[in-house]
Structures are given as structure tokens and as C-alpha cells.
C-alpha positions as CSV (number, residue, x, y, z in Angstrom):
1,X,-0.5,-1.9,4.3
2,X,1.5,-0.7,7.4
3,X,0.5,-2.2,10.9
4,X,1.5,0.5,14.3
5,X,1.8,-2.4,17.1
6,X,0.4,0.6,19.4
7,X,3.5,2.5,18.4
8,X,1.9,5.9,16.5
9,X,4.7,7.1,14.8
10,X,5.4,3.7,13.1
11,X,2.9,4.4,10.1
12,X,4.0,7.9,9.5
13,X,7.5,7.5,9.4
14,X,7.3,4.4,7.1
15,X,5.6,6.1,4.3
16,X,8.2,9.2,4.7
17,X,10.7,6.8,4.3
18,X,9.1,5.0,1.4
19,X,7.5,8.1,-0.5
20,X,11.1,9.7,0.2
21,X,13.1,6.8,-1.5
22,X,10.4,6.4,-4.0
23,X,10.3,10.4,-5.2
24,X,14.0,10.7,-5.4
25,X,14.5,7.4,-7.2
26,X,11.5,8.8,-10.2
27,X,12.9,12.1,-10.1
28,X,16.7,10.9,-10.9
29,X,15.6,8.4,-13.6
30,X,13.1,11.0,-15.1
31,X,15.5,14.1,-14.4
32,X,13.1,16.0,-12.9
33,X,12.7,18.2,-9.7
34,X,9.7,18.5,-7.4
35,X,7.4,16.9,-5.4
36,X,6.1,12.9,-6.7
37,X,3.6,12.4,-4.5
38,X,1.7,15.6,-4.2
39,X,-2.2,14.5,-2.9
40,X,-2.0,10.9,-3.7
41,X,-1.7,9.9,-0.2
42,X,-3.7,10.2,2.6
43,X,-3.6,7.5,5.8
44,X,-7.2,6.0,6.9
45,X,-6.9,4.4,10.5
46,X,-8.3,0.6,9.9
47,X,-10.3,0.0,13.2
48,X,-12.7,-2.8,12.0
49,X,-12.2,-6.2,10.2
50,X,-14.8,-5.3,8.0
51,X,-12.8,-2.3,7.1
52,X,-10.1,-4.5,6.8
53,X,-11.1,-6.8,4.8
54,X,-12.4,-3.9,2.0
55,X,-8.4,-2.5,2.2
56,X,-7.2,-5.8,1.5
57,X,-9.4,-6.5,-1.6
58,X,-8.7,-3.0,-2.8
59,X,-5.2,-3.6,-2.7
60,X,-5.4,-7.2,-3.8
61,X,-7.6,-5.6,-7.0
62,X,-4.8,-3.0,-8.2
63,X,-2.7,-5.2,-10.0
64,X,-5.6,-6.4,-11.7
65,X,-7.0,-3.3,-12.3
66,X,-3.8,-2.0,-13.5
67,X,-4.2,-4.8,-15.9
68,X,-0.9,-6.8,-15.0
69,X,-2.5,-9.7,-14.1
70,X,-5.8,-11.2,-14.9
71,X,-6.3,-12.6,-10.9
72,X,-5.1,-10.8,-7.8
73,X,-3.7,-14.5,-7.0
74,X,-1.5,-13.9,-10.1
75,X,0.4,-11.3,-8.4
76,X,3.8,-12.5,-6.8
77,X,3.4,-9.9,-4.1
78,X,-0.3,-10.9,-2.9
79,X,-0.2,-12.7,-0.2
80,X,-2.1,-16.6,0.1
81,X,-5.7,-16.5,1.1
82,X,-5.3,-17.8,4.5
83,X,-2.8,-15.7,5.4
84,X,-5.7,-14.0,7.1
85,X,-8.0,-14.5,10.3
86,X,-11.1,-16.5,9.0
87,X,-13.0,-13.5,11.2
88,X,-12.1,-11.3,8.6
């Protein structure tokens, strides 16, 4: 999840920078050409909690669905439940 501060060129430029890295690393491992990404990505402006809070259980719910780990909780990466506003 990538946050703008007001700054609207922030969220683009991150994920060029991290689909870039990302793409080049695969296709050097792999030995392959071309593009990595292709459709996979799309950006959805998050305007509501309520929207919010539906990204943040999606991506808390990947790893698990992914079937790493049996609880999002489980996941070094998530972050601790009350890392969020209680609004949310």
C-alpha cells in the first residue's frame, strides 16, 4: 500500500521503481526477456476508510491465501492490529 501525502506523482513513481527492480531481477534469475508485469497492476484511489479497511484485509489475506501462513498475523510483514485508526 503506497500513501501520496497530497504529492500525485508519489504513487506512480514508486510502483515504476518497484515493478522496474522487480521485472529485471525475475527476468535475470529466469533468463528471460520481456515484460513481468503485463495487466497485473492497476492503482485504485482509496478515498474512504471503509474502502480502506477492505484493501487492508485483502492484503493482510494474501499470504494466507497463498497458503504461507495459516493467519494473516503469522506473516512477519503484516503489520499489528492497532497499527490502525480504531475509525477504520
Amino acid at each position: 500500500m503506497v500513501s501520496d501525502n497530497g504529492k500525485r506523482d508519489t504513487i506512480p513513481n514508486s510502483i515504476q521503481l518497484i515493478a522496474g527492480r522487480t521485472g529485471q531481477e525475475y527476468n535475470q534469475k529466469k533468463s528471460r526477456k520481456g515484460a513481468f508485469w503485463e495487466d497485473r497492476y492497476h492503482a485504485t484511489a482509496v478515498v474512504f476508510d471503509e474502502h480502506l479497511a477492505k484493501c487492508m484485509v485483502y492484503i493482510d489475506m494474501n499470504m494466507v491465501r497463498a497458503g504461507v501462513v495459516e493467519k494473516p498475523g503469522q506473516w512477519p510483514h503484516s503489520p499489528p492490529l492497532n497499527a490502525f485508526p480504531s475509525s477504520i
